[in-house]
N, C-alpha and C positions, 0 to 999 in steps of 0.2 A: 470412185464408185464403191461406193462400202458396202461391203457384205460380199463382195465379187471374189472369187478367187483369179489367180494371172489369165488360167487358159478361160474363162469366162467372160475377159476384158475385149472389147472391143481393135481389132487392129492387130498387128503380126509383131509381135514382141523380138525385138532383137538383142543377140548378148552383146556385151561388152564387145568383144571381139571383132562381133562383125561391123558393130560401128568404128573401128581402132583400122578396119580393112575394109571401107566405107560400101559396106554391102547397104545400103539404103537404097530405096526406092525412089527415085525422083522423077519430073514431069513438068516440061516447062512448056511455058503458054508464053503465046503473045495476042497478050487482053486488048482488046478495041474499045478504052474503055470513053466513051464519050457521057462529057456532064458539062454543065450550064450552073455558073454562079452569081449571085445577085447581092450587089454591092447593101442593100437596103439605101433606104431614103440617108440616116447619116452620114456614112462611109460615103455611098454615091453622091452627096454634093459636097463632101470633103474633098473627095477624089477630084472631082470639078472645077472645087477651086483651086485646088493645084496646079492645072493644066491651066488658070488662068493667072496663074503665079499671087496666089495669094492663101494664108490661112484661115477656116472659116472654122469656128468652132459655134457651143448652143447654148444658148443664156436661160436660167431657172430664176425665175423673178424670185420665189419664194425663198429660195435658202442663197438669194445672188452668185450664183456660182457662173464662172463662166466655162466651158465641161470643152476640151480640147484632148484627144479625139474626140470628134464631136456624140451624143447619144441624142435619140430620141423621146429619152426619156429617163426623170432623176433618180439615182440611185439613193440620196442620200434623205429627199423628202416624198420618196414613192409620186409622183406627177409626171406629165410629159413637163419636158422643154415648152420653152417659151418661143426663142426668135435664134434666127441665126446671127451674126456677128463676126467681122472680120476680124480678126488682132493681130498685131506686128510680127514678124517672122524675124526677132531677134528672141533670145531669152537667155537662162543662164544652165549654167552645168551643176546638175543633179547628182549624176553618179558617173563612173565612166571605166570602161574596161582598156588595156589592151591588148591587143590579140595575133598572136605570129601564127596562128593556123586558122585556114580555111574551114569551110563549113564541113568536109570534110575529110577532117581534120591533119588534109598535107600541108605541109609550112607554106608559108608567106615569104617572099623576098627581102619584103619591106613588111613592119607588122601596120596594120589598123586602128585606129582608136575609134570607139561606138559611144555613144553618151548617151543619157536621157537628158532632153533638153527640155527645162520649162520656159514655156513659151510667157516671154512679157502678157499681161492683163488676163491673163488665164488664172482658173484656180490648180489648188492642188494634181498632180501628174505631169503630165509632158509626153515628150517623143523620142522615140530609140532613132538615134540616128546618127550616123560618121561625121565624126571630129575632122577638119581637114585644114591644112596650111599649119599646122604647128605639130611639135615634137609630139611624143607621149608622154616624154618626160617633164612637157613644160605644165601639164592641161591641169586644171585643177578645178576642185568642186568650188563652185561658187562664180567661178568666170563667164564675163560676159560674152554672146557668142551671136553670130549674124548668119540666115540661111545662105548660101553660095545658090541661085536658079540655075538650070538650063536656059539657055535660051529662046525662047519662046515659042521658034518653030519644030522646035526639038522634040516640047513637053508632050506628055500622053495622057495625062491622069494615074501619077503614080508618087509614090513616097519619094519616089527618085528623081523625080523631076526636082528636087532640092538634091544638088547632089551633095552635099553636104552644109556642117556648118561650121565657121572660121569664128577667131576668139576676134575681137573688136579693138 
């Protein structure tokens, strides 16, 4: 706030000191906080075909692209999508991390491997998802890789209903 001098500032200025001797003011709530999310038309029959153990991505006649995750609409030549389309639920390895801490950030037993997988007859991009059945030390860019399903009665409509993908 420019032009303000301190005691003009909005709010109770603390010294050094007393935050070193945590005199702060604090006020905890327990928020109720209820909301409602809506997968949109893409995502919601992505999601779909998941739970029906298959990949559905969206075909752009115009610039042929076949757009997995799927959009409703192309980036590349400003149009909607055309048609949905199924594609294999094999592909290869893009990039790939490994990882000995959790999301928050306390160690792992065993570390993780995460890939982005490009899916066979898809164009450019792919999908973030867990490398499984082989080392981290073995994975490499360019290997070919096959989704691992839940089983069927399992699934929910979720990324994880693939639980992972294994090299071929």
């Amino acid at each position: 706030m420019k032009g303000l001098s301190r005691e003009q500032l909005p709010g109770t200025p603390l010294s050094d000191a007393q935050v070193r001797r945590r005199e702060v003011l604090t006020h905890e709530l327990a928020p109720q906080a209820h909301y409602a999310w809506d997968t949109g038309v893409a995502i919601g029959r992505f999601l779909e075909g998941l739970k029906e153990g298959r990949l559905l991505a969206r075909r752009c006649h115009r610039c042929r692209r076949v757009l997995l995750p799927p959009r409703m609409f192309c980036e590349q030549c400003f149009r909607p999508t055309d048609e949905w389309v199924a594609v294999p639920d094999s592909g290869t390895v893009n990039t790939y991390s490994i990882s000995h801490i959790r999301w928050d950030a306390s160690p792992l037993e065993e570390p993780i491997v995460i890939g982005v997988i490009e899916i066979d007859d898809t164009s450019h991009g792919g999908l973030l998802h867990y490398l499984g059945e082989i080392d981290g030390n073995d994975v490499r860019i360019g290997m070919k890789v096959q989704a691992v399903w839940k089983p069927a009665p399992e699934r929910e409509g979720s990324i994880l209903d693939i639980v992972y993908f294994r090299p071929v």
